[in-house]
N, C-alpha and C positions, 0 to 999 in steps of 0.2 A: 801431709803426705805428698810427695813431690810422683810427678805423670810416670816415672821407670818404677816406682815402688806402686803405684797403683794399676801399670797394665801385667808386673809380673805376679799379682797376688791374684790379679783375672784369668789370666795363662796357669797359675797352679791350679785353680780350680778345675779352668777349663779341660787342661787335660788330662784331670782325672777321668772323664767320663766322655774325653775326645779322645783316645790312645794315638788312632792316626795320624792328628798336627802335629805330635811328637814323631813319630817315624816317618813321615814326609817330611819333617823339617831336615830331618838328620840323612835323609836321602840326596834332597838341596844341598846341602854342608857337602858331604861324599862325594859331588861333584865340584865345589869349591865354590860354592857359592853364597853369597852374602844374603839370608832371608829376614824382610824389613817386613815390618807388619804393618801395611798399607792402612784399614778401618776395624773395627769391633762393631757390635752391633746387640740389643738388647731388643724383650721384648715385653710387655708388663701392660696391666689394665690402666684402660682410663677413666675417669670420676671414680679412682680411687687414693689412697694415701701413696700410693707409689706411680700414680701418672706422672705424664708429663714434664707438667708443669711443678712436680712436687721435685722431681730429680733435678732439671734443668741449677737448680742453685749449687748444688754440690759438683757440676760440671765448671758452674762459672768458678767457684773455690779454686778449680784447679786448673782454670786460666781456660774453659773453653767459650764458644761463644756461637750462639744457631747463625748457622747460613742457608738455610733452605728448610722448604715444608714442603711433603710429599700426602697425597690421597690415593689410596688404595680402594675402590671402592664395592669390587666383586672381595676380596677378604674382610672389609669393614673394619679398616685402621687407618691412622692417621700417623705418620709420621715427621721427623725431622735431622737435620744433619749439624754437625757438629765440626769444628776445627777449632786448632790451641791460637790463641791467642800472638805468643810469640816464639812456641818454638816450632818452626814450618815442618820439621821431620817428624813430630807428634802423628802416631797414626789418628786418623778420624772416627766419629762416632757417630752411630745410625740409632737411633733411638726408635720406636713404634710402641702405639698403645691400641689397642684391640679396642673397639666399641658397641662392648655389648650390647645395648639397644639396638642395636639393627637384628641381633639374632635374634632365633624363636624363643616367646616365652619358657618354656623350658631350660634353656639355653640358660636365660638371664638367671634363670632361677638358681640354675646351677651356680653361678660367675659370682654371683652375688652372695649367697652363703661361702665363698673363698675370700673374697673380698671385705665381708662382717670380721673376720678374722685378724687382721691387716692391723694391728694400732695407731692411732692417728699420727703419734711422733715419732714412727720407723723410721721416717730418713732421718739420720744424725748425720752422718759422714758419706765419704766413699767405699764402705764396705759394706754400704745398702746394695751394692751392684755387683757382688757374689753371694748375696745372704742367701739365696735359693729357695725352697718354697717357705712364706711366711703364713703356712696355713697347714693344718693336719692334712695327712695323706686324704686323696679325694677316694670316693667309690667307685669301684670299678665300674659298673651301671652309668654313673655321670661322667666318668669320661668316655665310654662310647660313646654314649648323647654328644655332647663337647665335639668329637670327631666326626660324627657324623656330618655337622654343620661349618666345622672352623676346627680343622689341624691347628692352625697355632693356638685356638684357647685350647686345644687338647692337651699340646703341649705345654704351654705357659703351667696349664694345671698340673703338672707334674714335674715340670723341670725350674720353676721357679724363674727369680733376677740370679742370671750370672748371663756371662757374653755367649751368644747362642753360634757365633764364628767368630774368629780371628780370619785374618785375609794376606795371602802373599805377596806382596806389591814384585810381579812380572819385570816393572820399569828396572829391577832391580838386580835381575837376574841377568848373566852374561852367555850360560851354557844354554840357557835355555830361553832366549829372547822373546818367543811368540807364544800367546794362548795355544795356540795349537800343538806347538814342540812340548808344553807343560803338561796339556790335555793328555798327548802320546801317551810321556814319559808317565805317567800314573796309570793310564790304563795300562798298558805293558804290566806293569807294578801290581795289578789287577784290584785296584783301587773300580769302586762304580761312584759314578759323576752322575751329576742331575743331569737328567733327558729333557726335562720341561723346554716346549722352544727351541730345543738343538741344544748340545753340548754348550757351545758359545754365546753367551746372551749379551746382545746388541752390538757396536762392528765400530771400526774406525773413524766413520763418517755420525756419528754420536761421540766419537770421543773417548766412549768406554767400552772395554768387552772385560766380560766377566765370566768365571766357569765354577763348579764347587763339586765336591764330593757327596755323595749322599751322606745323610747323619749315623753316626755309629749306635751302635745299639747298646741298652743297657737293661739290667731286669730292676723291675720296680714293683715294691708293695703296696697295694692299695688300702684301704681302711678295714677291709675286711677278711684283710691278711692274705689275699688271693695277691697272685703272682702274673704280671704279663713281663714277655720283652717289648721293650720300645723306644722310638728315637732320644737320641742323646743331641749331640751337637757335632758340628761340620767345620771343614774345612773351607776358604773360598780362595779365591787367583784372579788378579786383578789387572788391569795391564790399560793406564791411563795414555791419551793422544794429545799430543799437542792442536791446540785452536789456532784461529786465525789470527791473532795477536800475540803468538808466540808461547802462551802458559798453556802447564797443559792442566788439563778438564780436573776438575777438583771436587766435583759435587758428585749425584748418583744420579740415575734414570727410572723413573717407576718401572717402564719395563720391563727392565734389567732386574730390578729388586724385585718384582709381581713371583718371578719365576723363580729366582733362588732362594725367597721364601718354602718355594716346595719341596728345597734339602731336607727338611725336616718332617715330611708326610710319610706317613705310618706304610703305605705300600711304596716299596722300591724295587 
């Protein structure tokens, strides 16, 4: 599977249950503008068949290779970052795995009967990273639990492996050059952005400023046939700084990521 047939089979996924990336992309367009997809980003247990370290080989299949490791330690995840090997316009990929041992027993209890579920030889290929949930619908009881403790094992438990954002690379845009002129232009559009930290998370003099939409919503069935709405997946806007040796910034910031982790939290 070559990297254009593997990010546009994550982009079908995605925006079935993202409708937004599609009408913000085509609003981008509208003004004549060229939208690159800067990074993707997943989210998936760890000390499970789908950690990590289980994914990491089907990234390198397809020419990618880690350059950085991030610790998140008030959400209890570990992550790491991802660029292609040789083609530099590849967008990048942000990988995270939830560690459920730090949460409440209960928690585990939950995490672990999803995770029982999982077959050891799931990963075969690249289309382990829109297979979506590999475990029967959870209870709606345990995902309260789940949320109460950790939105993203809330999420993860019901929205499975697929890309949880696609990202506009800013650098990319001519009508609309600055985080803030893009910020504008979507609220006007009456789009609502994550608030966590400011609209803007983290500034120039880092390198990187980042901004995201909240997550759209979707209705979902639980095991018990009971119905909630709940987050789907976001949009994010990216807008990289050149350094002091002339490249510009190519990695991520916990910071920056701590916060637009919370596009995806059940109150918005």
């Amino acid at each position: 599977m070559s990297v254009d047939q593997f990010f546009a089979s994550l982009w079908e996924v995605y925006t079935r249950v993202t409708p937004q990336a599609q009408r913000i992309q085509a609003l981008f367009k509208q003004r004549g503008e060229t939208v690159i997809n800067d990074h993707i980003a997943f989210r998936t247990f760890a000390h499970s068949p789908i950690a990590l370290e289980k994914l990491e080989p089907v990234l390198a299949s397809l020419g990618y290779s880690a350059y950085g490791a991030f610790r998140f330690e008030n959400k209890h995840l570990k992550a790491r970052c991802y660029q292609h090997q040789s083609q530099a316009d590849a967008p990048k990929i942000f990988l995270s795995e939830l560690l459920s041992e730090e949460l409440p027993e209960d928690c585990q209890a939950i995490i672990n009967k999803l995770v029982a579920q999982i077959p050891d030889d799931v990963v075969q290929g690249p289309e382990i990273f829109w297979s979506k949930c590999l475990w029967q619908p959870i209870a709606e009881q345990d995902y309260l639990t789940l949320q109460k403790h950790s939105e993203y094992a809330a999420w993860l438990s019901t929205m499975g492996m697929q890309a949880n954002h696609f990202t506009v690379s800013i650098n990319h845009l001519t009508q609309t050059p600055t985080i803030e002129a893009v910020n504008q232009l979507l609220l006007d559009e009456g789009y609502t952005l994550n608030q966590t930290g400011g609209l803007i998370k983290g500034s120039p003099e880092l390198y990187l400023e980042q901004s995201s939409t909240m997550a759209d919503k979707i209705e979902f069935t639980f095991a018990g046939a009971e119905t909630r709405i709940i987050p789907s997946c976001f949009y994010e806007f990216a807008l990289r700084h050149q350094q002091p040796n002339g490249e510009l910034f190519d990695s991520f910031i916990e910071g920056n990521a701590d916060k637009i982790f919370d596009s995806t939290n059940t109150a918005s």
